[in-house]
C-alpha positions as CSV (number, residue, x, y, z in Angstrom):
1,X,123.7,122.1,90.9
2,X,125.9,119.5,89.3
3,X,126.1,116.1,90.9
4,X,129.3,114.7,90.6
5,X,130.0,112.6,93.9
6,X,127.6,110.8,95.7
7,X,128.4,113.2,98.7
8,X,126.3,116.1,97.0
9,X,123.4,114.1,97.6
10,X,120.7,115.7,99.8
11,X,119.7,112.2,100.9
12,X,123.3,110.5,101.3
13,X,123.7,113.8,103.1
14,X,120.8,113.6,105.7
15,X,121.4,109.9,105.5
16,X,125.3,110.9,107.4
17,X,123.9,112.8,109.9
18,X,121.4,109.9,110.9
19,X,123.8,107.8,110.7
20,X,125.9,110.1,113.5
21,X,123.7,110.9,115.3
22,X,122.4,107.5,116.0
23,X,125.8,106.6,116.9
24,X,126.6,109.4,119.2
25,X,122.7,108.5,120.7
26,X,123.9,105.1,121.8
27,X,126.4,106.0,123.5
28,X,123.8,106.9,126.4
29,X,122.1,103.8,126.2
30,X,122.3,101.3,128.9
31,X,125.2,99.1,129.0
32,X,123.1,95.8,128.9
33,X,122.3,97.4,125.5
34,X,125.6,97.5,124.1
35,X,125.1,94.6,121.7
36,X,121.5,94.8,121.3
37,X,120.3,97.4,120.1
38,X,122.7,99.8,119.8
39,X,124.7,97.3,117.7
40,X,121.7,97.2,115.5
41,X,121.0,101.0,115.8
42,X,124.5,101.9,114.7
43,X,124.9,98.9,112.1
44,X,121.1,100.1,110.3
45,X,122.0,103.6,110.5
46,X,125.6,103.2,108.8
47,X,124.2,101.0,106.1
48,X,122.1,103.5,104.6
49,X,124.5,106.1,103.7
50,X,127.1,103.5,102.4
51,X,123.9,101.9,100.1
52,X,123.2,105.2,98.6
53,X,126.7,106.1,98.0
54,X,126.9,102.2,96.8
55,X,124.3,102.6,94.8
56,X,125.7,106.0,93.4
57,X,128.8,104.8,91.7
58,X,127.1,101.6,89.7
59,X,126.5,102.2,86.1
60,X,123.1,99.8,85.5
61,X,120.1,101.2,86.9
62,X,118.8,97.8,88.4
63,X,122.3,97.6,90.4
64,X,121.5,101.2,91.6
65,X,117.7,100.7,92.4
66,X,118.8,97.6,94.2
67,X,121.1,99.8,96.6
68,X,118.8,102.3,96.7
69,X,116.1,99.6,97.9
70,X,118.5,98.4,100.5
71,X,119.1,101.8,102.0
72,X,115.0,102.5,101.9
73,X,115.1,99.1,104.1
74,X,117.8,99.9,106.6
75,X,115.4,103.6,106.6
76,X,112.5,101.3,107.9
77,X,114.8,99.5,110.3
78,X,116.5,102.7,111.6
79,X,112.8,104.2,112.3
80,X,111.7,101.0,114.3
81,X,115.2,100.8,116.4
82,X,114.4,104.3,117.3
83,X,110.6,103.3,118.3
84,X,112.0,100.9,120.6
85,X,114.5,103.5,121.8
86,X,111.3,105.8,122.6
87,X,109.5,102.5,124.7
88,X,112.6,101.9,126.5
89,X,112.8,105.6,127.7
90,X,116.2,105.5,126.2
91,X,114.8,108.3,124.0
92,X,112.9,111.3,124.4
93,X,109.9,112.5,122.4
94,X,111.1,116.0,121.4
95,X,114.6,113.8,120.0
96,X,112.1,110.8,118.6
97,X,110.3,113.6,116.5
98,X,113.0,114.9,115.2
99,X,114.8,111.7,114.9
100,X,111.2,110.8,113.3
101,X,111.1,113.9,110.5
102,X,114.4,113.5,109.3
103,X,113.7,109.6,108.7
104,X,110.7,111.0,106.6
105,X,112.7,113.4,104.8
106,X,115.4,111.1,103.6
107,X,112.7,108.2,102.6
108,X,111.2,111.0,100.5
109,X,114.2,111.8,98.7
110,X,115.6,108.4,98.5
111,X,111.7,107.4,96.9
112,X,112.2,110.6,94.4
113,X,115.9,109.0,93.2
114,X,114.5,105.8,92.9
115,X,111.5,107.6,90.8
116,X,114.1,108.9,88.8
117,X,116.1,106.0,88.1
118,X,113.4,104.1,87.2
119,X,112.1,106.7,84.8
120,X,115.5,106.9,83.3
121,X,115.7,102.7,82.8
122,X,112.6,102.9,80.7
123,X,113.7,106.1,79.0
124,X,117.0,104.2,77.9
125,X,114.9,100.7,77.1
126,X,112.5,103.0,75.1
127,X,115.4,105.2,73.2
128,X,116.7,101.4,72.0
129,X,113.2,100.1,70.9
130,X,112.9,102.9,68.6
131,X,116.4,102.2,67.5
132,X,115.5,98.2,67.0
133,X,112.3,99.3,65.4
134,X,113.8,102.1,63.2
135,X,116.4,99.8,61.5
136,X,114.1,96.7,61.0
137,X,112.4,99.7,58.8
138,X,115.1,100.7,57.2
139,X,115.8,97.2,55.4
């Protein structure tokens, strides 16, 4: 499959639904929680999906592996807001696990498009060495 918008991504996709669900999870939370953290639940989990698509439409691969690294960052912040969600009995195990695997899943997939955009950077810088080194022969 083709990718042409940032929205066929399998991990901007799972990154969405995170990013819902954690929003509609707050909504149970105590009230004296409000602007703790489910401010910082919903602001972590919303960041990630707008990095990767961020990330998506910039044309340099360090500008997209710097997006990339700030959705993999609000990924490890998500997963600890949802720890302290599990201490504070605001959360259940059976939800924390599943919150849990799809937190795994989408720091896979964001590390394999990192991966790949790395590997594509040093393709590219490669290609134009050879190019340098190939006309510097020439003369």
């Amino acid at each position: 499959m083709k990718i042409n918008r940032f929205e066929d991504l399998k991990v901007w996709q799972l990154a969405h639904e995170l990013s819902i669900g954690a929003a509609k999870l707050v909504k149970c939370f105590p009230k004296d929680e409000k602007y703790d953290l489910a401010s910082q639940m919903r602001r972590s989990a919303r960041s990630i999906p707008s990095d990767i698509s961020e990330g998506f439409g910039r044309y340099h691969f360090n500008d997209k592996l710097t997006f990339y690294e700030r959705a993999r960052s609000s990924l490890g912040e998500l997963r600890n807001h949802f720890t302290e969600a599990l201490g504070n009995d605001y959360l259940g195990e059976p939800g924390y696990g599943d919150y849990s695997k799809r937190i795994n899943e989408a720091g896979y997939l964001l590390n394999r498009m990192m991966t790949n955009v790395q590997k594509a950077r040093e393709n590219y810088d490669n290609q134009r060495k050879s190019k340098r080194l190939h006309s510097i022969a020439k003369q």
